[in-house]
C-alpha positions in Angstrom: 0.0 0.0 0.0 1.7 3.1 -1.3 1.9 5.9 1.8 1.4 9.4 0.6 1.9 12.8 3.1 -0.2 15.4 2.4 0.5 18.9 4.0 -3.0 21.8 3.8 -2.9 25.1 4.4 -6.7 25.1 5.8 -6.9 28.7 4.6 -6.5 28.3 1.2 -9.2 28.1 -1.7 -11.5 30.5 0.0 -10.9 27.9 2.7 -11.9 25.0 0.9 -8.6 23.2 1.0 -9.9 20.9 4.2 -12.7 19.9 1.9 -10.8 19.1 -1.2 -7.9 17.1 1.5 -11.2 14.7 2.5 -12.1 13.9 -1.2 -8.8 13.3 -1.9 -8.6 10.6 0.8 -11.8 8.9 -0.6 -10.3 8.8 -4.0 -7.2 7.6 -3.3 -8.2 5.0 -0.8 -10.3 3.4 -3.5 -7.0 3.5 -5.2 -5.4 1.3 -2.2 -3.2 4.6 -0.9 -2.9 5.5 2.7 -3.1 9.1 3.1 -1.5 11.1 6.5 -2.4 15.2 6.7 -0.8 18.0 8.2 -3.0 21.2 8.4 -0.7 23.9 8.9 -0.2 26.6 11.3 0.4 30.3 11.2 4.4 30.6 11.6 5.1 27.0 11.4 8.1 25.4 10.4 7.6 23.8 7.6 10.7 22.3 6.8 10.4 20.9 9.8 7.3 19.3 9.0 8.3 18.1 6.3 11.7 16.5 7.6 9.7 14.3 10.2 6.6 13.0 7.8 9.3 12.0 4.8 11.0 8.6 6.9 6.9 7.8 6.9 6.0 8.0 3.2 7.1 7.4 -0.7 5.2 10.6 -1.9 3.9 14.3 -1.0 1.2 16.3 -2.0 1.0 19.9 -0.7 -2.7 21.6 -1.2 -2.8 25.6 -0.8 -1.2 28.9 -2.6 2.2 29.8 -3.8 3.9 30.5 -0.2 2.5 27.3 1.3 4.8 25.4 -1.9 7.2 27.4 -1.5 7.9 26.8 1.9 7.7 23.1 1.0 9.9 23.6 -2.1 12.4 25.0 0.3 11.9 22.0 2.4 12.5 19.5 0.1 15.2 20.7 -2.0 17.3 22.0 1.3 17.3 18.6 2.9 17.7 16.7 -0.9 14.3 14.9 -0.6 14.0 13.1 -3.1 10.3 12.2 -3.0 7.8 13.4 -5.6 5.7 16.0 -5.0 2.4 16.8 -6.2 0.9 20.4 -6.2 -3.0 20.8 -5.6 -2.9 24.3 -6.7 -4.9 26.7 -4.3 -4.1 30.1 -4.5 -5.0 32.9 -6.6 -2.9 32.7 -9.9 -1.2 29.2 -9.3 1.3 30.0 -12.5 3.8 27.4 -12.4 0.9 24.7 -11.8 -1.2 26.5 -14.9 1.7 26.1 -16.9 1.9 22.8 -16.1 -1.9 22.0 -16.0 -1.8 20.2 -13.0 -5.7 19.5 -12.7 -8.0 21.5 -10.3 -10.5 19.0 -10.2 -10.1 16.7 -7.4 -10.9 13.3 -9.2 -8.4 14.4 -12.0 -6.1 15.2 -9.2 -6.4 11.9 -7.8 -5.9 10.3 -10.9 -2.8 11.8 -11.8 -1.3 11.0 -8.3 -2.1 7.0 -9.5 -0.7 7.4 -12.9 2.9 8.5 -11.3 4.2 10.6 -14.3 7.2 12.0 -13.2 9.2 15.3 -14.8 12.3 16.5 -12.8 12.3 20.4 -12.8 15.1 23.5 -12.4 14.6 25.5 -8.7 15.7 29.0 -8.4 17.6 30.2 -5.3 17.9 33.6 -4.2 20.3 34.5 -2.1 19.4 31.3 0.5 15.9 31.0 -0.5 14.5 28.5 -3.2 11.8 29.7 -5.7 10.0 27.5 -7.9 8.6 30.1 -10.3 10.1 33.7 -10.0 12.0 36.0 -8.0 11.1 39.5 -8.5 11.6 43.3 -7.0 9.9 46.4 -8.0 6.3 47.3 -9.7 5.0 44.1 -9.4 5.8 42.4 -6.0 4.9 45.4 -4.5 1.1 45.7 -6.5 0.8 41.6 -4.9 1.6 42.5 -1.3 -0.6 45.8 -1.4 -3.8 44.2 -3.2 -5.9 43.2 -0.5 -6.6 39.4 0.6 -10.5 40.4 0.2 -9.7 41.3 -3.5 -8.0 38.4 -4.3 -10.9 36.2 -3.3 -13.3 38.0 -5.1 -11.1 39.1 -8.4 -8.6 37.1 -8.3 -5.6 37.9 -11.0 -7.6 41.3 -12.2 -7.4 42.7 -8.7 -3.7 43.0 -9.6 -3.9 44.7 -13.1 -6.9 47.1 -11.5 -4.4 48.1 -8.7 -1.2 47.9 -11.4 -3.5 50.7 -13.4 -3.9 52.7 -9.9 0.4 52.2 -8.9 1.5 53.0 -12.4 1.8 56.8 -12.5 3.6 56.7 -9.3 5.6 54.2 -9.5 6.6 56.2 -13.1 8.4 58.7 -11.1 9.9 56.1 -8.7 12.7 54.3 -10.8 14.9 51.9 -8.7 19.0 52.1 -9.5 20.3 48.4 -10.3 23.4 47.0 -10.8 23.4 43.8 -12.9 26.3 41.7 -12.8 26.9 38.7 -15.2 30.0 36.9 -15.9 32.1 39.5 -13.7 30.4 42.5 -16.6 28.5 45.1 -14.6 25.5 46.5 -16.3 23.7 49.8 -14.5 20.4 50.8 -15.1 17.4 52.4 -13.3 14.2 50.1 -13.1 10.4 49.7 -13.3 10.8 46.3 -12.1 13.1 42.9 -12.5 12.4 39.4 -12.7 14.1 36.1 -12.9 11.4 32.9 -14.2 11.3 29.6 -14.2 8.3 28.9 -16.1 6.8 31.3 -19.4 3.5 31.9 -16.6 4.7 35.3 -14.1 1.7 37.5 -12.2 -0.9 35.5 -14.1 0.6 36.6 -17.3 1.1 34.1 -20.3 4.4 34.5 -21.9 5.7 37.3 -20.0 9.1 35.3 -20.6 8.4 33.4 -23.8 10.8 30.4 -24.4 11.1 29.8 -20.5 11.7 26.3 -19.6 11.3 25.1 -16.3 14.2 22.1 -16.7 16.4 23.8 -19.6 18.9 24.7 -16.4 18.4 28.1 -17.2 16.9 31.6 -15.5 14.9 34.1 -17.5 15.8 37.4 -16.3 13.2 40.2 -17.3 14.5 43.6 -16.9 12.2 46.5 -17.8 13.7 50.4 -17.3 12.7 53.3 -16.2 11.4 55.3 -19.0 9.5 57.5 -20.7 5.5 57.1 -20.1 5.3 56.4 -24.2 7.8 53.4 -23.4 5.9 52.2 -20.5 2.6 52.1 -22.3 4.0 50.0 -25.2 5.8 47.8 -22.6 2.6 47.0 -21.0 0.8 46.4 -24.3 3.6 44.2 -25.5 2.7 42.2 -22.4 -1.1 42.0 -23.2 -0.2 41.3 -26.7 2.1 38.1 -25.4 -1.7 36.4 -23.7 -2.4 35.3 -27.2 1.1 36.1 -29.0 3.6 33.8 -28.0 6.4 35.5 -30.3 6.1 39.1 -29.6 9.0 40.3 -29.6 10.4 42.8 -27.1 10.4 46.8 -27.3 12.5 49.4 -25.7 12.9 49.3 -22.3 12.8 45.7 -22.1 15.9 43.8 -21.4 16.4 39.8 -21.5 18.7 37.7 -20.3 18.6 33.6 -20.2 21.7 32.8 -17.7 22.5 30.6 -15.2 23.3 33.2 -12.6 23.5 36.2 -12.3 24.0 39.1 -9.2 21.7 42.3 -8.2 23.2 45.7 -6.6 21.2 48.7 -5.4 22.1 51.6 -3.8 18.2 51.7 -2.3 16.7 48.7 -0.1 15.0 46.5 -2.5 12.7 43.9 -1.6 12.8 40.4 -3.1 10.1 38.6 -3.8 10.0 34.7 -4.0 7.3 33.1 -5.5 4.5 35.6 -3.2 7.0 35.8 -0.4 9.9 38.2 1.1 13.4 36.6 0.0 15.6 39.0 1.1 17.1 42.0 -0.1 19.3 43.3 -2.6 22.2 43.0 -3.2 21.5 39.4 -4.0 23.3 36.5 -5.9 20.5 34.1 -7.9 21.2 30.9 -9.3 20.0 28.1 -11.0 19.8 24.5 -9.4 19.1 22.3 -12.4 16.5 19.1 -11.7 16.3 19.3 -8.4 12.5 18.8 -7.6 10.5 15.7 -8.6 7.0 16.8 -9.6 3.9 14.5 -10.5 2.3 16.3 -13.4 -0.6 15.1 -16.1 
C-alpha cells in the first residue's frame, strides 16, 4: 500500500482546502493509498514538518497557494528529498501549476497522483531561498503585497492589473537604480521592475518570458527600465499582446537575459520577492539549481 503525506494550508481556496484534502482521501483510498495530513499553522516550520513525515511515506502532496509550496519547495530541496511531489494548486494565480496543468478537479487530481508521471524540474535560489517560479523586485511584487486578501478572493488575478493601473503613475516617477552583474560585466540601469522565471506563466501573465523552460537549467531574467511614459505604455501592451502572441517580440525598455546566474546591486533597499513571499534583499546573488524537484504532473 503506497503511503502518501499530504500537508493543507486550511486557509487556502477560499478555505476550501480541508474539503478538497477529505475527497482526496476517498479517492485515493479506492486506489489502495494510505493518506496522512498536516494542516498547517500560522508561523510554522515547515521544513520541519516536512523532515519528520518523509521517513513515513514514498510521496507528498501539498494543497494551498504559492507561499505554502514554496515553503515546501524549500523543504525538500534544502534537505535533498527526493520524494515526488504533487501540487494541488490553491491560490489565486497558481502560474507554475497553470503552466503545467496540473488539474484543479479533485478526481483528476487523484488520478494523476495514481498514474505517477514524473518530470524532474530546475529550482531557483535567491540568495538562501529556493523559488520554484520567480523571483522579483519592483512594480509588481509590491502591486501583490498591497492588493488586499478580500480582492484576491473576489477578483482574483484582475485585482492585480486594477491596482497595477492605480500604482502605475507613481511608481513612473519612482525608478529603482540596479546593478546587474553577469560573468564579472556590470550593467547599470534604473528600473520599473526585474524578474528572474522559471516557467513562461509570471503574475498571471502568459508569456511574459516566452521560451522559459522550467528544466532547460536556465533563468529568464526580465529587466524593464525606467522610462519615458510612451515606453511604458508600449511595454505593458507588448505584455497583453504576449496572452495570445507567444512570439512578440520585445520593445525598448525591455531587457532579457537567459543565464544561469547572475547578481543584483542597489544603492536603495529593495525587496525580493519569492514566489508571493519576502526573500531577502538586494544585493543578491540568484542561481540556477538544475532538476532538483521531482513533480507528478498530467
Amino acid at each position: 500500500m503506497k503511503k502518501i503525506g499530504v500537508i493543507v494550508n486550511p486557509n487556502a481556496g477560499r478555505k476550501l482546502a480541508p474539503q478538497r484534502a477529505e475527497e482526496l482521501q476517498e479517492l485515493l483510498s479506492l486506489r489502495g493509498m494510505k493518506l496522512s495530513f498536516h494542516y498547517t499553522e500560522a508561523e510554522e516550520d515547515l521544513e520541519l514538518v516536512i523532515s519528520q513525515m518523509v521517513p513515513e511515506v514514498e510521496q507528498l502532496v501539498v494543497m494551498g497557494g504559492d507561499g505554502t509550496v514554496n515553503e515546501i519547495v524549500n523543504g525538500i530541496v534544502r534537505q535533498e528529498i527526493k520524494h515526488p511531489l504533487s501540487i494541488y494548486p490553491m491560490g489565486t494565480v497558481n502560474d507554475f501549476a497553470t503552466y503545467l496543468q496540473i488539474p484543479k478537479n479533485i478526481r483528476d487530481f487523484s488520478a494523476m497522483i495514481h498514474k505517477n508521471q514524473q518530470r524532474k524540474v530546475d529550482v531557483g535560489l535567491a540568495g538562501d531561498r529556493y523559488f520554484l517560479n520567480v523571483a522579483a523586485g519592483g512594480l509588481l511584487p509590491e502591486l501583490a503585497h498591497r492588493v488586499s486578501s478580500e480582492a484576491k478572493t473576489v477578483l482574483g488575478k484582475f485585482a492585480y492589473y486594477m491596482e497595477g493601473i492605480k500604482e502605475f503613475p507613481k511608481q513612473f516617477f519612482h525608478p529603482i537604480p540596479i546593478q546587474l552583474e553577469i560573468q564579472g560585466k556590470v550593467e547599470t540601469m534604473d528600473t520599473l521592475f526585474f524578474l528572474a522565471a522559471n516557467s513562461p506563466y509570471v503574475g498571471g501573465f502568459r508569456n511574459l518570458v516566452p521560451g522559459a523552460l522550467v528544466d532547460d537549467g536556465l533563468l529568464d531574467l526580465l529587466v524593464v527600465e525606467a522610462g519615458e511614459l510612451q515606453d511604458m505604455a508600449n511595454v505593458f501592451f507588448n505584455f497583453l499582446r504576449r496572452q495570445v502572441e507567444a512570439d512578440v517580440k520585445p520593445v525598448r525598455g525591455m531587457k532579457h537575459y537567459r543565464v544561469r546566474e547572475f547578481k543584483l546591486m542597489s544603492s536603495e533597499v529593495v525587496d525580493v520577492d519569492t514566489d508571493g513571499e519576502l526573500g531577502g534583499y538586494l544585493p543578491l546573488s540568484f542561481t540556477i539549481v538544475p532538476k532538483s524537484l521531482t513533480l507528478l504532473v498530467p
